[in-house]
Rosetta silent file (secondary structure, phi, psi, omega in degrees, C-alpha in Angstrom):
SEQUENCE: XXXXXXXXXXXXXXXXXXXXXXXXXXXXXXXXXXXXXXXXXXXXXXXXXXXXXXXXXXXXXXXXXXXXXXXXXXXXXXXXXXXXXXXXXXXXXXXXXXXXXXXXXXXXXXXXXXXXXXXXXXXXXXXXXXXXXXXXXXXXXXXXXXXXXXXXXXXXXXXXXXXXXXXXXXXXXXXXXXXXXXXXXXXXXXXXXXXXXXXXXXXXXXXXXXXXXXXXXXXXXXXXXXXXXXXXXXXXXXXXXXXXXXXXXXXXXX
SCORE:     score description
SCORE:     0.000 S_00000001
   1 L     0.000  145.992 -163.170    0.000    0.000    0.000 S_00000001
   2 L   -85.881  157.386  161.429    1.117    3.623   -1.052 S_00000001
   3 H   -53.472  -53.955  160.889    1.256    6.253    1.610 S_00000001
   4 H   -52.968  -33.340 -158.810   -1.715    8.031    0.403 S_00000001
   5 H   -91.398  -57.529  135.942   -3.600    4.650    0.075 S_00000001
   6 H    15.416  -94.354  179.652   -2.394    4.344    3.812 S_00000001
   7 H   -83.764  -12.785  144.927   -4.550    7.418    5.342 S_00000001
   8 H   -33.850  -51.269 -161.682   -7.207    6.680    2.860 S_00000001
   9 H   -67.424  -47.630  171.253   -7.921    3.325    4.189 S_00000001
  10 L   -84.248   20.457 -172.821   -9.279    5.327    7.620 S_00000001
  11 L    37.694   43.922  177.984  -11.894    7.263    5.891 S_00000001
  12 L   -77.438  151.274  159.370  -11.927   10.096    8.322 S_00000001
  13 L   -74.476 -177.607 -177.235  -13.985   12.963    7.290 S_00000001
  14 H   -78.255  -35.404  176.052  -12.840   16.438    7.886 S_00000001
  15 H   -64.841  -60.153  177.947  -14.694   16.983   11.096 S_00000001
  16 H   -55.814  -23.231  159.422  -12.561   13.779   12.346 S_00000001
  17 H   -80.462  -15.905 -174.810   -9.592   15.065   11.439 S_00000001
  18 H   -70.779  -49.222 -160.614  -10.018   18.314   13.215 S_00000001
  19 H   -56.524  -33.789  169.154  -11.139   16.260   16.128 S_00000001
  20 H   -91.637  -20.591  167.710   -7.658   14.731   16.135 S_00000001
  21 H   -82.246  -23.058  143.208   -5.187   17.454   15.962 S_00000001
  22 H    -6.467  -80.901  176.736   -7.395   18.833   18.235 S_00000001
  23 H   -70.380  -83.502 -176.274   -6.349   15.878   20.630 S_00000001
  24 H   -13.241  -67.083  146.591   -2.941   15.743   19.770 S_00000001
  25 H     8.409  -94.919  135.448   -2.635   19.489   20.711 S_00000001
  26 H     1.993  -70.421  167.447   -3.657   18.628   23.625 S_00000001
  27 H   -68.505  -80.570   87.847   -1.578   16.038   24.212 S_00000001
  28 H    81.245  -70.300  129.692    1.515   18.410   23.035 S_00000001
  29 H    60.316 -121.824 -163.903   -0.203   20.105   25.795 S_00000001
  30 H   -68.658  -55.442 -155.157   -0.683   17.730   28.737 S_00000001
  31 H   -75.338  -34.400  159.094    2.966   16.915   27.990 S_00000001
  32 L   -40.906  -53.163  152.405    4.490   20.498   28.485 S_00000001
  33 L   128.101   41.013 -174.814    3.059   20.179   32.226 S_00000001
  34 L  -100.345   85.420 -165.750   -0.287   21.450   31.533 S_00000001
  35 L  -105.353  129.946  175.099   -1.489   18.347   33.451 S_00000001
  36 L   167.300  -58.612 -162.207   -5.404   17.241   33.999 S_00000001
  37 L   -64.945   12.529 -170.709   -6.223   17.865   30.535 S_00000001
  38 L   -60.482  -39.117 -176.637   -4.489   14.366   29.004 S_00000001
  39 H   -52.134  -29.560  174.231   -8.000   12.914   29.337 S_00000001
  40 H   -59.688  -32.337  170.322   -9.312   14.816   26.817 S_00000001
  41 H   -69.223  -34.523 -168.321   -6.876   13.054   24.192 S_00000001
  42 H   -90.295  -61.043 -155.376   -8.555    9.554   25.576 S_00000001
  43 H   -69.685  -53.435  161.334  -11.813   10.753   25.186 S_00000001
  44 H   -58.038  -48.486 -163.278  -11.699   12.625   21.584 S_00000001
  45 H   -80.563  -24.144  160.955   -9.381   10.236   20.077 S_00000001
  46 H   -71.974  -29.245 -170.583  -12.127    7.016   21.495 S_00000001
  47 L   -81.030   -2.238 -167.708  -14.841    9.092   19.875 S_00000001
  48 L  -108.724  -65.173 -146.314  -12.859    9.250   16.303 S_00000001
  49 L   -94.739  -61.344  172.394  -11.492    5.185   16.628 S_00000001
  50 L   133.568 -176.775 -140.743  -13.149    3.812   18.924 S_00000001
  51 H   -83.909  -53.206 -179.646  -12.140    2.773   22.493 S_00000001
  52 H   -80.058  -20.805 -164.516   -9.634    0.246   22.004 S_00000001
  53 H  -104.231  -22.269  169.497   -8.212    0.888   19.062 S_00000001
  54 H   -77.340  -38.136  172.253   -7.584    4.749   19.847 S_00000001
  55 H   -42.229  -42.292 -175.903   -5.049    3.143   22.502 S_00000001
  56 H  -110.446   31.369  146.919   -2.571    2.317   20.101 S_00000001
  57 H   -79.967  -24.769  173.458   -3.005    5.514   17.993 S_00000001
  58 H   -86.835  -28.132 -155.510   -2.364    7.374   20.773 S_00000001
  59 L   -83.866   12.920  160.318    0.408    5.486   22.605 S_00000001
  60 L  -111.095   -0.423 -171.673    3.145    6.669   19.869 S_00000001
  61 L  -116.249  -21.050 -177.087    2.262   10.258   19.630 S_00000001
  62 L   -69.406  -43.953 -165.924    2.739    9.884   23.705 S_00000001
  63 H   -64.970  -54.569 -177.567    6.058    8.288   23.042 S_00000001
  64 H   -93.106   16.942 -173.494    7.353   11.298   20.989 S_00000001
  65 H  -113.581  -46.798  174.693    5.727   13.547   22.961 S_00000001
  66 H   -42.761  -67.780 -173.340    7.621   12.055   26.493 S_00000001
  67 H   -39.403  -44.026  163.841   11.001   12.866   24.660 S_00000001
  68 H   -63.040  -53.274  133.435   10.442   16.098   24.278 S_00000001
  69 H     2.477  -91.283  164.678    9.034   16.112   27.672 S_00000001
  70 H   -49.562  -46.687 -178.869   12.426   14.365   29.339 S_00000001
  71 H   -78.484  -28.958  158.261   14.851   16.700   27.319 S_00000001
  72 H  -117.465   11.955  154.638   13.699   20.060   28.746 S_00000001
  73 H   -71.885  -32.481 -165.365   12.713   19.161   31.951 S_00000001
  74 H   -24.591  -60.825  168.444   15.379   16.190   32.434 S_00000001
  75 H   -32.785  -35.728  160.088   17.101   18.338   35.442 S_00000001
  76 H  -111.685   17.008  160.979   14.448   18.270   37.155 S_00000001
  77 L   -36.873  137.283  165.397   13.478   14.661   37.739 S_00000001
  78 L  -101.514  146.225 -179.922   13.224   13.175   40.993 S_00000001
  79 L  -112.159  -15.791 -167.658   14.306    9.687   40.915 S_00000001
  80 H   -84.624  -30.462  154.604   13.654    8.686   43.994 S_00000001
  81 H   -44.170  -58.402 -171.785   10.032    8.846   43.051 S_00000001
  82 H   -89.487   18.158  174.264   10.291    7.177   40.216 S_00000001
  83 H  -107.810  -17.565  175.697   12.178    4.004   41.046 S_00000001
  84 H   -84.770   -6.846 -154.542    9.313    4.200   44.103 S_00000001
  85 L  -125.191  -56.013 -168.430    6.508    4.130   41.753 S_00000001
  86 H   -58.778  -31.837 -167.620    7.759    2.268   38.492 S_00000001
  87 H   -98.577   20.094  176.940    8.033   -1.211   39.369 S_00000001
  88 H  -128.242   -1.559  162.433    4.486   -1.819   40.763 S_00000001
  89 H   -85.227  -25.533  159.578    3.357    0.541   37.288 S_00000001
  90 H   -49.959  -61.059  171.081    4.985   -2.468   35.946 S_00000001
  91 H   -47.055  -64.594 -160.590    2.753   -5.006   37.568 S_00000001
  92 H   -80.715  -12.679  140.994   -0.316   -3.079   36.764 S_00000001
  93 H   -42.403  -65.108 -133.952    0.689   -3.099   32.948 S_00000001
  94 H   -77.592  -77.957  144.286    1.240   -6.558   33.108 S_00000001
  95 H     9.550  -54.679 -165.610   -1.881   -6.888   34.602 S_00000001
  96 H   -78.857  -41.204  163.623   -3.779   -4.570   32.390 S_00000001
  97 H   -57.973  -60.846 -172.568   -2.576   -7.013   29.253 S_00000001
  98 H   -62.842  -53.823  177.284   -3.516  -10.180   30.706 S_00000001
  99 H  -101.776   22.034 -171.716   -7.271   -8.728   31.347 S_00000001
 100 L   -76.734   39.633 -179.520   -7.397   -5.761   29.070 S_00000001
 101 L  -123.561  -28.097 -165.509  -10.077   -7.972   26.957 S_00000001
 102 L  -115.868  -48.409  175.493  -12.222   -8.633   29.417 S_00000001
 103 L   -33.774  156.390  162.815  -12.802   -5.776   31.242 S_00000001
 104 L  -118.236  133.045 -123.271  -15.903   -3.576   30.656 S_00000001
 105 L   -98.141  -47.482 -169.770  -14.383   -0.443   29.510 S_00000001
 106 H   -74.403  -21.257  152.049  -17.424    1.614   30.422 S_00000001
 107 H   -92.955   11.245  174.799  -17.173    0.542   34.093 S_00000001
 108 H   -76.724  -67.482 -157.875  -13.411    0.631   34.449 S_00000001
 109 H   -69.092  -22.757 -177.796  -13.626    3.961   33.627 S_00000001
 110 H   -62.139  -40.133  174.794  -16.448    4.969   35.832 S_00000001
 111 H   -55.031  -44.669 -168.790  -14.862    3.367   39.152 S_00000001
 112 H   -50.390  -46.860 -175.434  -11.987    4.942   37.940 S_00000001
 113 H   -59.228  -81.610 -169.859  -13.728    8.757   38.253 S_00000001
 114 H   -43.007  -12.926  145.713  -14.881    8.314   41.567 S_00000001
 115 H   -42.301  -78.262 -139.435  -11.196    7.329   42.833 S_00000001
 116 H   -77.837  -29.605  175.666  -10.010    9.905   41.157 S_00000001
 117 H   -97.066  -62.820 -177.025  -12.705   12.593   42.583 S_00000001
 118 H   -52.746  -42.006 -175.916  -12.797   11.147   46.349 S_00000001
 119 H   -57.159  -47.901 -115.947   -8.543   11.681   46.148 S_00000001
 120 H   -89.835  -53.821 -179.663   -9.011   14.908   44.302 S_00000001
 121 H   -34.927  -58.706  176.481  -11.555   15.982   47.616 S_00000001
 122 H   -43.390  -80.910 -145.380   -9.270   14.463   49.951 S_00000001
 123 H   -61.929  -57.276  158.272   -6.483   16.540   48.417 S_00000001
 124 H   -14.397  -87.124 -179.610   -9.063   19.682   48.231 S_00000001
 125 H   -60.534  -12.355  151.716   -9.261   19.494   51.900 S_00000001
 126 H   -53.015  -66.456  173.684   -5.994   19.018   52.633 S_00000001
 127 H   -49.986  -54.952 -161.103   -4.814   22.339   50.950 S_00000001
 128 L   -81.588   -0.128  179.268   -7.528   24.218   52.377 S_00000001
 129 L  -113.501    1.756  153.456   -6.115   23.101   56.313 S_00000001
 130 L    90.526   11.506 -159.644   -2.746   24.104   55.273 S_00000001
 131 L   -53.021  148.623  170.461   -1.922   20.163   56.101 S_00000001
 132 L  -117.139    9.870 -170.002    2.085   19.838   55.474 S_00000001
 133 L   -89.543  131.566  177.218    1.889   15.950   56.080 S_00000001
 134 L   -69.901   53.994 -177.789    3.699   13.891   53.730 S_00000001
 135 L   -53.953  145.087  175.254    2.253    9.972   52.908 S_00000001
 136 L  -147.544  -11.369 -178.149    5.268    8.059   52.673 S_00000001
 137 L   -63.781  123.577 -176.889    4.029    4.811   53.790 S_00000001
 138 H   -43.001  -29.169 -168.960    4.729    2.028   50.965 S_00000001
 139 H   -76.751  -31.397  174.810    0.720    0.994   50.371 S_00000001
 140 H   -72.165  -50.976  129.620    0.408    4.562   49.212 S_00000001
 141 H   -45.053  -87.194 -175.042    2.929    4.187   46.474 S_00000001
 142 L   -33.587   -3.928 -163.926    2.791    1.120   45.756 S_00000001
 143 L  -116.138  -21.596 -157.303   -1.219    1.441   45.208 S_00000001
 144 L  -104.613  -55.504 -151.312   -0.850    4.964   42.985 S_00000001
 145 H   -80.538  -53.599  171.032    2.025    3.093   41.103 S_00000001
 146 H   -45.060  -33.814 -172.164   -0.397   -0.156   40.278 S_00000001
 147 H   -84.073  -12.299  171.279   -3.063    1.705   39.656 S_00000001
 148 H  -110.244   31.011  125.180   -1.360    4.020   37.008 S_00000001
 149 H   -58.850  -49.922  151.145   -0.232    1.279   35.316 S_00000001
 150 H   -15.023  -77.862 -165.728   -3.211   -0.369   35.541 S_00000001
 151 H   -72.792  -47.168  170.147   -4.865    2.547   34.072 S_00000001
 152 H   -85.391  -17.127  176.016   -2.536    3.331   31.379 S_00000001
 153 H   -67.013  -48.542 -140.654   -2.384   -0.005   29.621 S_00000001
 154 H  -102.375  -42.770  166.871   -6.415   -0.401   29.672 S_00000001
 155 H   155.169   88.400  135.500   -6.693    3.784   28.061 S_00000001
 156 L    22.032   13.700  170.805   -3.834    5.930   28.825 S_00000001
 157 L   -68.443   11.383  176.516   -5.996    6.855   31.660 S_00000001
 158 L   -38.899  -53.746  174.885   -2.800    7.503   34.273 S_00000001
 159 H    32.155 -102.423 -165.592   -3.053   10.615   34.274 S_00000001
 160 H   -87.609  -81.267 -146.705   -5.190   12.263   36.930 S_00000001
 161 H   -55.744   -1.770  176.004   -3.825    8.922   39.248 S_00000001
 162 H   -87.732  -40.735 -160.339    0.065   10.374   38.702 S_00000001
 163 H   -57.918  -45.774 -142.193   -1.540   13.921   39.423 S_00000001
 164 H   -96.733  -19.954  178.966   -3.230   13.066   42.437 S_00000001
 165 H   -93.807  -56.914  159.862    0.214   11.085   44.243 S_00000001
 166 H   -64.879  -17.032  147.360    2.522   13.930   43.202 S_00000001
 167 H   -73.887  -66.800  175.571    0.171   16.942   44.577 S_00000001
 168 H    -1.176  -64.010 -156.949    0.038   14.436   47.512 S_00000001
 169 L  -107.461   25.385 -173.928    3.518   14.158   48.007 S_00000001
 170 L    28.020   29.062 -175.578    4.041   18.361   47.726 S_00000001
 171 L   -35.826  153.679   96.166    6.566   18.041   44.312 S_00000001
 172 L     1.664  171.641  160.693    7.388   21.795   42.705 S_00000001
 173 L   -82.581  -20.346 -172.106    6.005   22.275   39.454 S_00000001
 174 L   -88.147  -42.524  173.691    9.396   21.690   37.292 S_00000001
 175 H   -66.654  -19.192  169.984    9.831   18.530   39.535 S_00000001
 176 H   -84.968   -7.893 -168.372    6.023   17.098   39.381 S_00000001
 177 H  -129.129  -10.590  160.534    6.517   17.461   35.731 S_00000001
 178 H   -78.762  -34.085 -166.400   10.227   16.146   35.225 S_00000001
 179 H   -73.228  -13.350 -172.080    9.691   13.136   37.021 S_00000001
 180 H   -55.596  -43.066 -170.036    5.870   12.560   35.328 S_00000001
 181 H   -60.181  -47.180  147.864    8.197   12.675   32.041 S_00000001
 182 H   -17.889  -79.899 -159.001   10.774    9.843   33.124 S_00000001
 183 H   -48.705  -54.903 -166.265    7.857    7.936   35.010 S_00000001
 184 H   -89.592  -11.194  165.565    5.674    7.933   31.492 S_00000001
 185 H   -41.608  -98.963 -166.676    8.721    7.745   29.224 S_00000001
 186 H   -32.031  -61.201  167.702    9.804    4.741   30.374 S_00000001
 187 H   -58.731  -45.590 -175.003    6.611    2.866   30.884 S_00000001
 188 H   -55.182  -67.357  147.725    5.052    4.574   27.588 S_00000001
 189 H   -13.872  -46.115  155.256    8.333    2.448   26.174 S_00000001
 190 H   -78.622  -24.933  179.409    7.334   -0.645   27.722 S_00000001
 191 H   -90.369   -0.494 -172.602    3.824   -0.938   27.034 S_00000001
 192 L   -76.151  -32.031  166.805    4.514   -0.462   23.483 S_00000001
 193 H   -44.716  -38.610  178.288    5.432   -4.445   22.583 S_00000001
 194 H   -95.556    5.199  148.221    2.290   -5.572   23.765 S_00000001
 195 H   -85.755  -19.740 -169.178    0.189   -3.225   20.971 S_00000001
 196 H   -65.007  -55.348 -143.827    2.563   -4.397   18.826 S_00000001
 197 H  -117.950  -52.323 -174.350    2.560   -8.219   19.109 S_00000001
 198 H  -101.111  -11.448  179.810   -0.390   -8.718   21.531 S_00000001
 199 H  -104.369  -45.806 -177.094   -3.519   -6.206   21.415 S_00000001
 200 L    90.455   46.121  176.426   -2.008   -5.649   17.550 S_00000001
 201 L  -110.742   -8.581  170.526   -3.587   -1.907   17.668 S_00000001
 202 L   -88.708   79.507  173.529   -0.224   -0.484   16.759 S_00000001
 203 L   -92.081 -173.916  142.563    0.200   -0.813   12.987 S_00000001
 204 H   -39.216  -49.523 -169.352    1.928    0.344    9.964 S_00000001
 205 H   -44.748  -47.475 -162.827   -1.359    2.279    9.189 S_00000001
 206 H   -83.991  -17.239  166.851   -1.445    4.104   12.411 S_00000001
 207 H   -82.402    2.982  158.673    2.016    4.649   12.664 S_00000001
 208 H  -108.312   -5.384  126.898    1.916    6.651    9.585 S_00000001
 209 H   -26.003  -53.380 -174.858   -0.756    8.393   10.751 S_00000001
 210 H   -86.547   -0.876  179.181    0.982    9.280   13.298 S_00000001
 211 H   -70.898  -73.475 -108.395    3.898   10.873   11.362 S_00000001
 212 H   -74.723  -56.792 -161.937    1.268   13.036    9.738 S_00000001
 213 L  -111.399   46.509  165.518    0.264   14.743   13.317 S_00000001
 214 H   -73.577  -37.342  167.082    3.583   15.293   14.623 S_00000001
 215 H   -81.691   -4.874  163.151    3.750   19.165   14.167 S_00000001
 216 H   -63.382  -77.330 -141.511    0.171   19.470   16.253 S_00000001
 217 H   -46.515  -64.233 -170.008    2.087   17.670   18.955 S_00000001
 218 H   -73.874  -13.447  162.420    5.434   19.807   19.027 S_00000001
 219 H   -56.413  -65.964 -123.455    2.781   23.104   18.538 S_00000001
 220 H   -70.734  -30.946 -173.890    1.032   21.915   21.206 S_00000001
 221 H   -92.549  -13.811 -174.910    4.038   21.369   23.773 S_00000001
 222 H  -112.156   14.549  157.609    6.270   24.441   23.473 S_00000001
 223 H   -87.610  -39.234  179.347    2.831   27.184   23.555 S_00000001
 224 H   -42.075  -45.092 -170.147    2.390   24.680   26.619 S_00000001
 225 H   -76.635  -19.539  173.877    5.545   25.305   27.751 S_00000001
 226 H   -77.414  -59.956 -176.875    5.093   29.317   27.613 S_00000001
 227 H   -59.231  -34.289 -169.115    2.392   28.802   29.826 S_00000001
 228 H   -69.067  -64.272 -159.816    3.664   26.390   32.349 S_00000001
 229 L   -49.664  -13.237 -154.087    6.546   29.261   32.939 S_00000001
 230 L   -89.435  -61.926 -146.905    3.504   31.781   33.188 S_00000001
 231 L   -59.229  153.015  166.303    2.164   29.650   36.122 S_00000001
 232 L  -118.873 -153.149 -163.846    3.473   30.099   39.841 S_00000001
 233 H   -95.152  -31.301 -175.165    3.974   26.813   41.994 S_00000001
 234 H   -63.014  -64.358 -178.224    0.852   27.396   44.371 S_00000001
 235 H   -26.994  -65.269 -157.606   -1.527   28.585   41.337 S_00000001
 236 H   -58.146  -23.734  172.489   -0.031   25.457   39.390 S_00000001
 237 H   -61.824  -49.372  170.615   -1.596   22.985   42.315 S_00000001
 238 H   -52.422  -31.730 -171.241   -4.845   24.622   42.218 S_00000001
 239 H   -78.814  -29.985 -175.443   -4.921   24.610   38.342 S_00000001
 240 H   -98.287   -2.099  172.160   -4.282   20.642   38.180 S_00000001
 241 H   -96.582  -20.082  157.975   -6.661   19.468   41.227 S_00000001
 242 H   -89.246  -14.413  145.807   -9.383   21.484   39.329 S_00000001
 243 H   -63.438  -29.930  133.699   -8.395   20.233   36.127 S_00000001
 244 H   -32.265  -54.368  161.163   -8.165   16.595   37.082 S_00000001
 245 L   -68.794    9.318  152.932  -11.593   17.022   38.654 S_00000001
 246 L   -91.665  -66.590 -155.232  -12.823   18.064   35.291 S_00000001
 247 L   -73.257   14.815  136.282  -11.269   15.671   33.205 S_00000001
 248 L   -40.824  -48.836 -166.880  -12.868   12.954   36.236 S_00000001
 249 H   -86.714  -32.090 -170.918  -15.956   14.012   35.596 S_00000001
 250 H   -45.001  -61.967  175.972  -15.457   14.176   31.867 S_00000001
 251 H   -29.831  -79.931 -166.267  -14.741   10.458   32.599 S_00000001
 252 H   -47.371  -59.482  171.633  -17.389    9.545   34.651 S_00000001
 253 H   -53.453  -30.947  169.996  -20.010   10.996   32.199 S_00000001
 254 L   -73.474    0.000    0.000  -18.897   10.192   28.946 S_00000001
């Protein structure tokens, strides 16, 4: 098949293509360390593909979106996070493969919101008592890190559950958003063999797709990145525990 014969083959109309550089954007975005709104990429990009199959269009635009991500941030990675977090995001990949067939999609994600909204309250109410307390106790990692494994193998849904352990855990803003890049690098990296070989949603087709919406993605992350710098670190907490609690509800609702 020809290149052209390629992007033919998904018949999008014109409204569907807007709807994906749209999401890509977005993502471009999300990735810059404008974080809550990543959901919005799972949700437009299920409504153009459909729900499974939008996983591995998106998990390659994620991939080349992390790099950028990790290269101007790199400095500020915490590591100690992510070596606390990553090998039980492992598990919950693994996990996510063996029953990401079975599940029902529409009640994954719904359980998912209401986690994700009781934390976001909890966190709410923290902030507004000035609390300075710290979880550090392993079941609290080890529970954030399954579940946003879990969560991204099943639909990139990590997200808001990365969001909600780093405002937790009081990070900066350059440091909640180098280590998120590392953390989803890496992982992003790992879950890609099993679209390849085992869901099969990663093809030639989509990965020449995905050349095609490479300049939304790199728009999308350095006006992101003008904006992050805009932001100050208190503002930037408030702005992702109410955006998280959006893109929850988005969740819950769609």
């Amino acid at each position: 098949m020809s290149y052209l014969e390629i992007i033919n083959a998904y018949q999008l109309s014109t409204q569907q293509w807007i709807f994906i550089l749209l999401a890509v954007f977005l993502l471009g975005l999300s990735k810059s360390g404008i974080k809550g709104i990543g959901i919005l990429n799972v949700v437009i990009l299920a409504f153009v593909f459909g729900e499974k199959a939008s996983t591995g269009v998106l998990l390659p635009m994620l991939i080349f979106a992390d790099i950028f991500a990790v290269i101007y941030y790199n400095r500020h990675a915490n590591w100690t996070y992510i070596k606390k977090l990553l090998p039980w995001m492992v598990v919950g990949v693994l996990v996510g493969v063996w029953v990401g067939n079975d599940i029902s999609e529409l009640l994954f994600k719904r359980l998912m919101a209401i986690i994700i909204i009781a934390s976001v309250l909890i966190l709410f109410y923290n902030e507004k008592r000035k609390s300075s307390t710290i979880p550090t106790h392993i079941a609290f990692s080890s529970s954030a890190g399954f579940l946003a494994g879990f969560t991204t193998m099943i639909g990139n849904l990590a997200g808001p559950i990365s969001n909600i352990y780093f405002l937790a855990i009081k990070l900066p803003k350059n440091e909640f958003i180098g280590t998120a890049a590392w953390l989803f690098f890496i992982i992003n990296v790992f879950k890609l063999p099993f679209h390849f070989f085992v869901w099969k949603t990663v093809t030639k087709e989509s990965l020449v797709l995905n050349s095609l919406l490479i300049p939304a993605v790199v728009l999308g992350f350095f006006i992101g990145v003008m904006i992050v710098k805009k932001i100050s670190n208190l503002n930037y907490r408030k702005f992702i525990l109410i955006v998280t609690t959006i893109g929850a509800l988005v969740m819950l609702f769609k």
